[in-house]
C-alpha positions in Angstrom: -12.3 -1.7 -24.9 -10.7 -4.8 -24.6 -10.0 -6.7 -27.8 -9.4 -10.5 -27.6 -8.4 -12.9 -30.9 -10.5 -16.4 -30.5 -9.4 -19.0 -32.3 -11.6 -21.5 -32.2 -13.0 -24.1 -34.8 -16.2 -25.7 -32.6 -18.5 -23.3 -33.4 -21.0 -24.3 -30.5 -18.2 -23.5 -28.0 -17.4 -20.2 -30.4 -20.9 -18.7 -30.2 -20.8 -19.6 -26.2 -17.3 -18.1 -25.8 -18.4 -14.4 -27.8 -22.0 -14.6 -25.9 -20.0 -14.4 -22.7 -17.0 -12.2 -23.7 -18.8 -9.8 -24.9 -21.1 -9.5 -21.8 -18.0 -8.6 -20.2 -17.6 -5.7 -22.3 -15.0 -7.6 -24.6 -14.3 -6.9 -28.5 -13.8 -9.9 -29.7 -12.3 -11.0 -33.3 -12.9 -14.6 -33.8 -11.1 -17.3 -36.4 -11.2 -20.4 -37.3 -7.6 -21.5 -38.6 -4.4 -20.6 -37.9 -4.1 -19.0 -40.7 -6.9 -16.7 -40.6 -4.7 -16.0 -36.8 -1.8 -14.7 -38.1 -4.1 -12.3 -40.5 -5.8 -10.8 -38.0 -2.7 -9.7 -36.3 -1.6 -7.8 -39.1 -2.5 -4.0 -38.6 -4.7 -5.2 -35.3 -3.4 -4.8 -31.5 -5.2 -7.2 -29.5 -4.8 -7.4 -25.9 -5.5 -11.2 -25.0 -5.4 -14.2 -27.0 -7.2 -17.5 -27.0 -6.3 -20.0 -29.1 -7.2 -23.6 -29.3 -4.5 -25.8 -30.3 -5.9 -28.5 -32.6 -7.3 -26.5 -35.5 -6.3 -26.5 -39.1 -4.0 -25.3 -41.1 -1.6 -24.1 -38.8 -2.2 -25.3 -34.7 -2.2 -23.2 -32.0 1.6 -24.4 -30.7 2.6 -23.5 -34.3 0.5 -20.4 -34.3 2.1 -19.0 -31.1 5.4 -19.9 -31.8 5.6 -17.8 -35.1 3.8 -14.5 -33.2 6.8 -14.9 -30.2 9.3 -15.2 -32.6 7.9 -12.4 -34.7 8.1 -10.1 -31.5 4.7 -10.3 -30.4 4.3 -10.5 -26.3 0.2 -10.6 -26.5 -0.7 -12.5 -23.4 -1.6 -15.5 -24.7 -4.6 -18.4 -23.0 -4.4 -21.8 -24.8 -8.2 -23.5 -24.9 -7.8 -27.2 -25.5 -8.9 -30.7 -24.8 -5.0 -31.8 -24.6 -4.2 -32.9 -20.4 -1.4 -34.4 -21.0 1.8 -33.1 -19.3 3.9 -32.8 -22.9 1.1 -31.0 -24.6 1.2 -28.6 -21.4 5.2 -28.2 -21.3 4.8 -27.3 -25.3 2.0 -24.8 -24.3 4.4 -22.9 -22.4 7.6 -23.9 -24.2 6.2 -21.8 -27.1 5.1 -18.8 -25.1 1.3 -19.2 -23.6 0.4 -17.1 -20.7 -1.6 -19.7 -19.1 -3.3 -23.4 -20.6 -7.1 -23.9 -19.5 -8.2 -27.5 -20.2 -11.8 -28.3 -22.0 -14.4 -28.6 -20.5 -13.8 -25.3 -18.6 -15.7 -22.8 -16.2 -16.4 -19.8 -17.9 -16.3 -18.1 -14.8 -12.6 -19.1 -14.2 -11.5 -18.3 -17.8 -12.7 -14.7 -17.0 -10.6 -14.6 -13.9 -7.4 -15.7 -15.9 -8.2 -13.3 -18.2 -8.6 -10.6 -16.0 -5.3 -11.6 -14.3 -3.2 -11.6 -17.5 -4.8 -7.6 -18.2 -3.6 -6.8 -14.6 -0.3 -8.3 -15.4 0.0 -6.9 -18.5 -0.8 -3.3 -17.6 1.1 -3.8 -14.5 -2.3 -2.7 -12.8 -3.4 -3.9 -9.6 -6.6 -3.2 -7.4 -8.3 -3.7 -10.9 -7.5 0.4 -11.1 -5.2 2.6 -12.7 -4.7 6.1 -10.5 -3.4 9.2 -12.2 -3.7 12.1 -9.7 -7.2 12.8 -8.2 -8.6 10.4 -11.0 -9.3 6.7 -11.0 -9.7 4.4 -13.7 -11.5 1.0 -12.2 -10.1 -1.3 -15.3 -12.9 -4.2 -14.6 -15.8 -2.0 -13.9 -14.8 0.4 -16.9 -15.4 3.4 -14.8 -13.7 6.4 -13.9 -13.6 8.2 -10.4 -12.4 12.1 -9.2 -11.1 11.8 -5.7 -14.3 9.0 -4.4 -17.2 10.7 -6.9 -18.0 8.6 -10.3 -17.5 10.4 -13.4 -20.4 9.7 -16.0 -18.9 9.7 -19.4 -20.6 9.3 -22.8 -20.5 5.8 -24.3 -17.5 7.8 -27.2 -15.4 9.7 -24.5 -15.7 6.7 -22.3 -13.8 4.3 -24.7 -11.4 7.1 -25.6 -10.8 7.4 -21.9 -10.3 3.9 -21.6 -8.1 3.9 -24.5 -5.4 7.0 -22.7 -5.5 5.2 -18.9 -4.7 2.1 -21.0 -1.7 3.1 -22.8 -1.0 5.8 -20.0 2.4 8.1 -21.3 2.5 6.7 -24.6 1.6 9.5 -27.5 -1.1 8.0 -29.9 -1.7 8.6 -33.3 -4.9 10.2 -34.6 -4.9 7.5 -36.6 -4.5 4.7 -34.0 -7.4 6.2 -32.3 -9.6 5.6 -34.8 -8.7 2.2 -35.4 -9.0 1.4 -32.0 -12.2 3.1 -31.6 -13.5 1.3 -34.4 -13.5 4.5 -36.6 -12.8 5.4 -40.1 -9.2 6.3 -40.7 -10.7 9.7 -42.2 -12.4 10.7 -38.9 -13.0 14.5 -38.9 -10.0 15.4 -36.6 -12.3 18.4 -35.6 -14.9 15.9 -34.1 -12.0 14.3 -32.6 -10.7 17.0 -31.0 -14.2 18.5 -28.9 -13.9 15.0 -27.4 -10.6 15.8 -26.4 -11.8 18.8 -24.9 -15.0 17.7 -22.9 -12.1 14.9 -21.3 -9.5 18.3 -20.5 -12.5 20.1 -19.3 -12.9 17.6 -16.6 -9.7 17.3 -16.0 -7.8 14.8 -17.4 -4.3 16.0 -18.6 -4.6 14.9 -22.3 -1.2 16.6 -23.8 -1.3 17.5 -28.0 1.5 16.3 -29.5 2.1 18.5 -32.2 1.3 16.5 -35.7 1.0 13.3 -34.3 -1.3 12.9 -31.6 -2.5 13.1 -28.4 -0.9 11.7 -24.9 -2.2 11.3 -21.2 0.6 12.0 -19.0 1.3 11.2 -15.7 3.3 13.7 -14.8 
């Protein structure tokens, strides 16, 4: 699943912004200070961030700057009522993504969302292809050749979670974070969901005392 940091102080526009986002299938996490920001990236991966810019205790120009210089490359969107052209060369002086000015569409915040994630994942078509399979990024689906695959609501985010980070080995214990899991998941449970996903087909390699890895070839 998706995981997008908000950081947003108007909490009429917050509540509107996690109603939608979360429609969408989104997990959000959502602030309300820069401060509370730079906590939440500690220990947490997120895939997208939207920050406003004029919030307290550290801004959203300030914010971004520190993650970038800390190494972080999570796309970044800012939210804010700021049009003029200096408070949009900052924005992208300091390492946003993108700069969306309030009031906004909702609909076209999703679409720059959804461009940034195919940028990011260097996926386009909205679809990741590994052999006969098909992983439809948007939908959240997965395909064998042109038949849908119906997955479990579990082996469906753990699906999501391999196509996502496609060749890279994970930790048992990143799993479960990402997953939303305790850290002292029952590696036994985790492991007949790894099974039920071989068993269809997927080539979900063991990595001997670290974890697990989907691999291309």
């Amino acid at each position: 699943m998706t995981k997008i940091l908000l950081l947003e102080d108007d909490e009429v526009l917050s509540e509107s912004l996690i109603e939608l986002l979360e429609s969408e299938n989104f997990s959000i996490t959502h602030v309300k200070n820069g401060e509370e920001a730079i906590d939440a990236t500690f220990g947490n991966d997120f895939d997208i961030f939207l920050f406003d810019i004029n919030v307290p205790l550290l801004n959203g120009f300030e914010l971004l700057k520190s993650l970038r210089e800390s190494g972080d490359r999570t796309p970044a969107i800012f939210l804010t009522a700021l049009d003029d052209i200096a408070s949009l060369s900052k924005g992208f002086e300091v390492g946003a993504d993108d700069y969306i000015k309030k009031p906004f569409d909702f609909d076209e915040l999703l679409i720059r969302i959804h461009a940034l994630l195919k940028k990011q994942y260097n996926i386009y078509q909205n679809r990741i292809i590994l052999g006969d399979f098909r992983f439809d990024i948007e939908k959240n689906e997965l395909y064998r050749k042109k038949e849908f695959v119906s997955l479990p609501p579990y082996e469906l985010k753990l699906t999501y979670l391999f196509f996502k980070n496609l060749d890279k080995t994970l930790t048992k214990e990143y799993i479960a974070q990402e997953l939303g899991e305790s850290q002292d998941m029952s590696l036994g449970a985790l492991r007949v969901h790894i099974n039920k996903l071989r068993k269809i087909g997927l080539p979900i390699a063991t990595v001997k005392g670290i974890g697990y890895r989907l691999a291309s070839s």
